[in-house]
C-alpha positions in Angstrom: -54.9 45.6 2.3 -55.6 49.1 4.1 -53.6 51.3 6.4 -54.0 52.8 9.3 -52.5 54.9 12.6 -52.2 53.0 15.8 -50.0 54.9 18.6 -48.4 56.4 15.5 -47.1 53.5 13.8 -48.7 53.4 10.5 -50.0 49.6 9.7 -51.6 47.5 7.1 -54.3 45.6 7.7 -56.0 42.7 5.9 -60.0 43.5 5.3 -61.5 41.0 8.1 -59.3 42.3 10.7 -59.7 43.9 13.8 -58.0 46.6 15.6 -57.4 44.6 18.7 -56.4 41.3 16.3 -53.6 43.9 14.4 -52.4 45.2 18.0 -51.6 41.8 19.0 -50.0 40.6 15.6 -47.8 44.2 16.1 -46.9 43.3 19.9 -49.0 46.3 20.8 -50.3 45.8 24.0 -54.0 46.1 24.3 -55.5 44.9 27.8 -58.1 41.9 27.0 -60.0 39.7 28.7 -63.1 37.7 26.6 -61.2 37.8 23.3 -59.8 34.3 22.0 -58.2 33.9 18.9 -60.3 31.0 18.3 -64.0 32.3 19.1 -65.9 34.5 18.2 -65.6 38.1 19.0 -67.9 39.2 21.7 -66.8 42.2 23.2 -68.0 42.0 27.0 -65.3 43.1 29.1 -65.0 46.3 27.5 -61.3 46.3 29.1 -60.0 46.4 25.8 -61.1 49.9 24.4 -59.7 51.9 21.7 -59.9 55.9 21.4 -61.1 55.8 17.7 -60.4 58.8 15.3 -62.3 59.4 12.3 -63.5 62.4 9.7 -62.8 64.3 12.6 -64.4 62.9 15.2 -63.4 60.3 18.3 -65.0 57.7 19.5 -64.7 54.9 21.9 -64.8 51.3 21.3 -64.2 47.6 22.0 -61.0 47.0 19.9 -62.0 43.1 19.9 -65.5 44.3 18.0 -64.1 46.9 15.9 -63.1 46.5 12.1 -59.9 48.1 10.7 -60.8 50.7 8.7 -58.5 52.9 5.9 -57.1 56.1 7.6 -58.6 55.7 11.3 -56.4 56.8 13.6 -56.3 54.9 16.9 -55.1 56.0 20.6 -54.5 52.4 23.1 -53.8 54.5 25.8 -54.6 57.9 25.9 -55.7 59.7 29.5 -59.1 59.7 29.2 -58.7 55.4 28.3 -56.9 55.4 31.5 -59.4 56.8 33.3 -62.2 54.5 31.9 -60.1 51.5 32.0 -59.7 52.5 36.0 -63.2 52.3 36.4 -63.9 49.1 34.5 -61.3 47.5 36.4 -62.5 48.3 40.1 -65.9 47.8 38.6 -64.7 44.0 37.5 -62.6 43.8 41.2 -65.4 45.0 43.3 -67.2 41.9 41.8 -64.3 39.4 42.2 -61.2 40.4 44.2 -59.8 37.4 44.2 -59.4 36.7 40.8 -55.4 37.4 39.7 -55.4 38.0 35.8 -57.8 41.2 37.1 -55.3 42.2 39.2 -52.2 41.6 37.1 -54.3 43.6 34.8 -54.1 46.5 36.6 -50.7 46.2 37.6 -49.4 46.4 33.7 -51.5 49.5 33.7 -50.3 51.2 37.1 -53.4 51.2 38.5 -54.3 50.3 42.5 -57.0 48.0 42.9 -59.1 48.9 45.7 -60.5 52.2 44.9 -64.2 50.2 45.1 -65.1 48.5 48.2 -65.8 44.8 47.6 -69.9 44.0 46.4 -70.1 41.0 47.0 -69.1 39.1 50.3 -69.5 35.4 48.8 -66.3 36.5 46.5 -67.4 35.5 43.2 -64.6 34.8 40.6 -66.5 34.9 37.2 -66.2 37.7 35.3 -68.8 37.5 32.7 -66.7 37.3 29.9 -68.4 34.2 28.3 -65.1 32.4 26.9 -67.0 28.7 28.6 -70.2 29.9 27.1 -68.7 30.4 23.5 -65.8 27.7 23.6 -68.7 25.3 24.8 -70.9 26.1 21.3 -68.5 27.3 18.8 -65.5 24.2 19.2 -67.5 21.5 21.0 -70.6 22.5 19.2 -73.0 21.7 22.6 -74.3 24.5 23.9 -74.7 23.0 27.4 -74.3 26.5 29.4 -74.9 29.5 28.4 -76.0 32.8 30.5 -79.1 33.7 32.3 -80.2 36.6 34.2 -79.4 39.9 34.0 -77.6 42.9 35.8 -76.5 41.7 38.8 -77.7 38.3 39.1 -76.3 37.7 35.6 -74.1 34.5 35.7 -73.4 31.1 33.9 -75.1 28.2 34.2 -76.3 25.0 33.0 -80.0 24.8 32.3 -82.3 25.1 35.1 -79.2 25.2 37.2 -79.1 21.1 36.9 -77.0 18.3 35.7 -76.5 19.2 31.8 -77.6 16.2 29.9 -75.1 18.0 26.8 -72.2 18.1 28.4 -69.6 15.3 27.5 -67.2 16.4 30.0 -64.2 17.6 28.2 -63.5 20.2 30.4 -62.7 22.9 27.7 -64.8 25.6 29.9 -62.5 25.5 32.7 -59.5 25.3 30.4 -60.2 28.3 28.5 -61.0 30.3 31.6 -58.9 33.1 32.6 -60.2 33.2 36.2 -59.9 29.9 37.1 -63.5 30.1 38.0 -64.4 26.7 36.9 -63.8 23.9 39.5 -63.5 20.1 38.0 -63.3 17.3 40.4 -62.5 13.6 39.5 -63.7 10.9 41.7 -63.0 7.1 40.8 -65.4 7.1 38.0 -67.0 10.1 37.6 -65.5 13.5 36.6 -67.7 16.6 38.3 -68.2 19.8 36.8 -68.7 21.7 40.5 -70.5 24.8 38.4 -72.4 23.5 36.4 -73.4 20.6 38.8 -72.4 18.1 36.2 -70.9 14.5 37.1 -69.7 12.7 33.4 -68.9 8.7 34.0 -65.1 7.9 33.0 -64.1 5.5 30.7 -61.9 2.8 31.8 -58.9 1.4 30.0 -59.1 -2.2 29.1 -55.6 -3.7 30.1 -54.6 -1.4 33.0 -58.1 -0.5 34.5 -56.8 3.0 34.7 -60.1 5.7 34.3 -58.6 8.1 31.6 -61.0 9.7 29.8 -65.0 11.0 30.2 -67.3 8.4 28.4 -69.1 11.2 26.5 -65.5 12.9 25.1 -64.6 8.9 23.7 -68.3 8.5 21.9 -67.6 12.4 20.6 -64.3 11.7 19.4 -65.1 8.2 17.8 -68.0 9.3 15.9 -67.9 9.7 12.3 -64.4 8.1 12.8 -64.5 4.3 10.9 -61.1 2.6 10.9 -59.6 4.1 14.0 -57.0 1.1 15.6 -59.0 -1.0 18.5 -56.4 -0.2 21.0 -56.6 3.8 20.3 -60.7 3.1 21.4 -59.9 1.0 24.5 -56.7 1.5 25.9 -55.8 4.5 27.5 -52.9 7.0 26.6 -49.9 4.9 28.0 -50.9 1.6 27.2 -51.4 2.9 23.9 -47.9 4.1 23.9 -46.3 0.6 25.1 -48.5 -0.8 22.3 -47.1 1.3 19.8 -43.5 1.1 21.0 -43.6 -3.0 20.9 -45.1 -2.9 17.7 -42.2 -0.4 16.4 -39.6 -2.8 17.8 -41.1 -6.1 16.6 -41.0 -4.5 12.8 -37.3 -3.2 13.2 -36.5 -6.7 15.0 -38.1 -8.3 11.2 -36.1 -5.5 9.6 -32.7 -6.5 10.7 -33.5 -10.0 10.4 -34.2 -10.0 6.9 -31.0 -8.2 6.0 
């Protein structure tokens, strides 16, 4: 364990922490965008940066990148944060205006969006912040997007912008999204990733003909797994339930009829 100063409060702090990971256990609020408790820290947004004091001197960083250190002494919200924070924001806003978790951002912090006018007229709504991208190799273990470009052509995609032979369609890219910027579609059999320009063929349930889950998530999820019950691998979600309910019933019907 260490300590150290954050907004005054004096903390301890386990050795693989960060500062932003010890704000959030504390309930002190640090604006954040590409940090997820369950990926890897990656520090793009730069929304969430720290004033950090040390032998004397201060410097800024990314608190989702930073180590806690013994006897640092951190600001969250000092005015020359503000003022950065201001600029990162209408920076990120100018790029995608329509995206809310920007602007409910900068309504916790007091600030106006609109000081930038708008750069791009198609309205983009990805903000770089490469949740899909890590979510997509780190849990699912794929890798079927990842970023390409650079500066201001810098965006996601699948590679060579086509259908992503990787993908298995579990849609955990557009779940973990905090802009919303990932579009699925379902139609009949097929589930369509509109970004990455990836269809995934459903599985269909074998008593109620109900399409319930991508066939690529069902191999992904059966593999490895021997002995999983026939009806978990073929029937969907609420057959499965019925299944298990009549099953439940016919055992305490032998119960009591034993007694």
């Amino acid at each position: 364990m260490m300590q150290l100063t954050i907004d005054g409060q004096v903390l301890d702090a386990k050795e693989d922490m960060t500062i932003l990971e010890l704000a959030n256990r504390q309930g002190i609020y640090i604006p954040q965008l590409c940090y997820h408790p369950a990926l890897s820290n990656f520090g793009a947004c730069r929304i969430c940066i720290v004033e950090i004091e040390k032998d004397g001197k201060t410097k800024i960083e990314a608190a989702c990148t930073y180590p806690a250190e013994e006897g640092v002494v951190v600001r969250t919200n000092s005015p020359r944060l503000q003022d950065l924070r201001k600029t990162i924001l209408e920076l990120l806003i100018a790029r995608c205006p329509e995206v809310m978790v920007l602007k409910d951002i900068a309504r916790k912090l007091g600030i106006k969006p609109g000081g930038m006018p708008v750069m791009d007229q198609d309205k983009k709504r990805c903000i770089l912040c490469g949740k899909c991208v890590r979510v997509c190799k780190e849990v699912i273990r794929k890798s079927a997007v990842s970023f390409v470009y650079r500066g201001n052509e810098r965006k996601v995609s699948a590679p060579f912008d086509m259908q992503s032979e990787d993908c298995i369609g579990c849609t955990s890219c557009s779940f973990i999204c905090p802009a919303w910027a990932i579009k699925v579609e379902t139609h009949k059999d097929q589930k369509y990733l509109v970004p990455w320009k990836t269809a995934v063929d459903l599985a269909h349930c074998t008593e109620c003909g109900v399409s319930y889950i991508p066939q690529k998530v069902k191999s992904y999820l059966m593999k490895g797994k021997p002995g999983i019950p026939e009806d978990y691998q073929t029937l969907c979600p609420d057959c499965r339930r019925k299944h298990t309910g009549e099953r439940v019933l016919r055992k305490g019907q032998n119960f009591w009829r034993h007694l």
